[in-house]
C-alpha positions in Angstrom: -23.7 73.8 -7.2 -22.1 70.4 -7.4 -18.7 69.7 -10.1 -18.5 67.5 -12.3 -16.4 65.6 -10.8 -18.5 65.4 -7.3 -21.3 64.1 -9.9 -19.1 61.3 -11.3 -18.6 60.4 -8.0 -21.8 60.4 -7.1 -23.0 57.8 -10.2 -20.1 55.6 -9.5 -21.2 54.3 -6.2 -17.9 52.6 -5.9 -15.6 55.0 -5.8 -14.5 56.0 -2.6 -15.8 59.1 -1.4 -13.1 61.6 -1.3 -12.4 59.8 -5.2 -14.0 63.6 -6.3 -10.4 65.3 -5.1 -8.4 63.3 -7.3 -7.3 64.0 -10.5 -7.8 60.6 -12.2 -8.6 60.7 -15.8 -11.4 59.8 -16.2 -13.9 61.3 -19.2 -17.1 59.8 -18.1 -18.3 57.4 -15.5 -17.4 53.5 -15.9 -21.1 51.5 -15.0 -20.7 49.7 -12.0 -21.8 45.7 -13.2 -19.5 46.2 -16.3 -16.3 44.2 -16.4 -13.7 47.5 -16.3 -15.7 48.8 -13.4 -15.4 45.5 -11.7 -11.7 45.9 -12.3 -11.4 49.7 -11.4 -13.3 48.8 -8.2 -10.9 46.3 -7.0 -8.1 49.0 -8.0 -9.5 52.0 -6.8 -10.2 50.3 -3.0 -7.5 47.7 -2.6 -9.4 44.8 -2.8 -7.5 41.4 -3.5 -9.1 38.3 -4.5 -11.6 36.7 -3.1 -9.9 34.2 -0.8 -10.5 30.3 -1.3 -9.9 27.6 -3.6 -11.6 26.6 -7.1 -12.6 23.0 -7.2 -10.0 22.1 -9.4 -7.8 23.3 -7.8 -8.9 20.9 -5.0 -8.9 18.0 -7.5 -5.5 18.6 -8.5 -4.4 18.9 -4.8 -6.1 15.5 -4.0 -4.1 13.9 -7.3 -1.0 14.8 -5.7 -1.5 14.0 -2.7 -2.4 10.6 -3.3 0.2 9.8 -5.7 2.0 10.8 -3.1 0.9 8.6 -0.2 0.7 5.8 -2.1 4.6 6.0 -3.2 5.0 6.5 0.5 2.7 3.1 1.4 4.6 1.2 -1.0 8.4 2.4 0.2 6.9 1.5 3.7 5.8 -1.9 2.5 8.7 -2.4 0.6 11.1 -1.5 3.5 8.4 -4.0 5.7 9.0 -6.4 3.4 12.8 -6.4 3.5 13.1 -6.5 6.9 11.1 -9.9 7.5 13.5 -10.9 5.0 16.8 -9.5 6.8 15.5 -10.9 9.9 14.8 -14.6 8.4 18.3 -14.6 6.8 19.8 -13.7 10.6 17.5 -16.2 12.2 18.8 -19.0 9.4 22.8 -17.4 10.0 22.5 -18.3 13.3 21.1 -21.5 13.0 23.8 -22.6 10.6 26.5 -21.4 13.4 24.7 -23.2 15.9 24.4 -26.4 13.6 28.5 -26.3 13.1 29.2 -25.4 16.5 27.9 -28.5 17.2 29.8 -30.5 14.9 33.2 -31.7 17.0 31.6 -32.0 20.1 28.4 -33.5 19.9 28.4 -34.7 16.5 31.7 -37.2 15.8 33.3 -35.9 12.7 32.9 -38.6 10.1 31.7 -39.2 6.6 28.1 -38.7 6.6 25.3 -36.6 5.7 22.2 -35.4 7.7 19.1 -34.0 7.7 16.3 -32.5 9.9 14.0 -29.7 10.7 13.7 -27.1 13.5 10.3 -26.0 15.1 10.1 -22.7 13.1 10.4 -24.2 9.9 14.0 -23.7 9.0 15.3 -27.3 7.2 18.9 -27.9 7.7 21.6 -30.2 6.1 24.9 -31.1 7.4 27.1 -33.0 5.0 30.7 -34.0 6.2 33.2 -35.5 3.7 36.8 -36.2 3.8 38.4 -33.0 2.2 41.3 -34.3 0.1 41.7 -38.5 -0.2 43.7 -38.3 -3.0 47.2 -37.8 -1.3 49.1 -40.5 0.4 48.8 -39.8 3.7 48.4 -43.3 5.3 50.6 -42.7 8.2 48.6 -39.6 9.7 46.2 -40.6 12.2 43.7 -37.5 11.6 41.9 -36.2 8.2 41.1 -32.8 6.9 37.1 -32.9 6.4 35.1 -30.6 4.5 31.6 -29.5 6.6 28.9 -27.6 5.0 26.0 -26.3 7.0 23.2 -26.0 5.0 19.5 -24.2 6.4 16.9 -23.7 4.0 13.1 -22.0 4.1 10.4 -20.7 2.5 9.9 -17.1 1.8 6.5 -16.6 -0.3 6.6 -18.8 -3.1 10.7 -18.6 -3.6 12.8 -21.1 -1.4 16.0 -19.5 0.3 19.0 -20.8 1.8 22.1 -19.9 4.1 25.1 -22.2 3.7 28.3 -22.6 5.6 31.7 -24.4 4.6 34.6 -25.1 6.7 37.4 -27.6 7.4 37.7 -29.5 10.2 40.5 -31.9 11.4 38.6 -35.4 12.3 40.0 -38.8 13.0 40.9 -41.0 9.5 38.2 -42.4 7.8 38.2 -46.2 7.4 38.4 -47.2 3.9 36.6 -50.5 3.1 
């Protein structure tokens, strides 16, 4: 002769089987394909949910991750981007020291202005100019000269520059 509980047990197929020795309070047996027994299942033996993703879940995991790749490839670009710059503005620096260095000893300080062009398309402009005229100073056989070292490129569609000032002692300028 079987109890009633034992029966229960035997109708709700999943319940587990020593499920008959507890004392659980249940009245009459839950059907096995209705939601609560779906739930009572999963309670009863453990189970956890079903392991994987949903597809939106996927979707919304894509979304983010590309937002956030393409803030990364623009910092990246951007960062590319300043760097040719920085490197131009060194390249032109140096130029410009070169161009002044040179003024003195193989360019004669006088009045005068030049121009020209070096190979990697940097455009330079040295202008040298008496500093300060306006003072007597007949009797002194040297002159304070101003000397500006201009080099200028292209960078896109905007045009950059690098300038250098300085004052040099020369020999007098002849007035005429």
């Amino acid at each position: 002769m079987t109890t009633v509980r034992q029966r229960e047990a035997e109708m709700c197929t999943y319940l587990p089987a020593d499920a008959a020795r507890w004392s659980w309070p249940l009245r009459e047996p839950v059907p096995l394909r209705s939601r609560w027994g779906r739930m009572l299942r999963r309670w009863m033996t453990g189970a956890k949910r079903e392991a994987g993703f949903t597809l939106v879940e996927v979707i919304v995991a894509l979304a983010i991750l590309s937002a956030g790749l393409s803030l990364l490839l623009g910092l990246i670009s951007n960062s590319l981007r300043q760097t040719a710059s920085a490197q131009r503005m060194a390249g032109a620096g140096s130029l410009a020291q070169s161009l002044m260095a040179e003024v003195g000893s193989d360019l004669p300080i006088r009045p005068e202005v030049r121009d020209g062009q070096y190979p990697n398309g940097y455009r330079w402009h040295l202008k040298m100019q008496p500093y300060d005229s306006t003072r007597d100073n007949e009797d002194r056989p040297v002159e304070l000269y101003s000397i500006s070292a201009e080099v200028e490129w292209e960078e896109g569609a905007e045009r950059r520059f690098y300038a250098l000032t300085t004052l040099r002692l020369g020999p007098k300028a002849t007035r005429q």
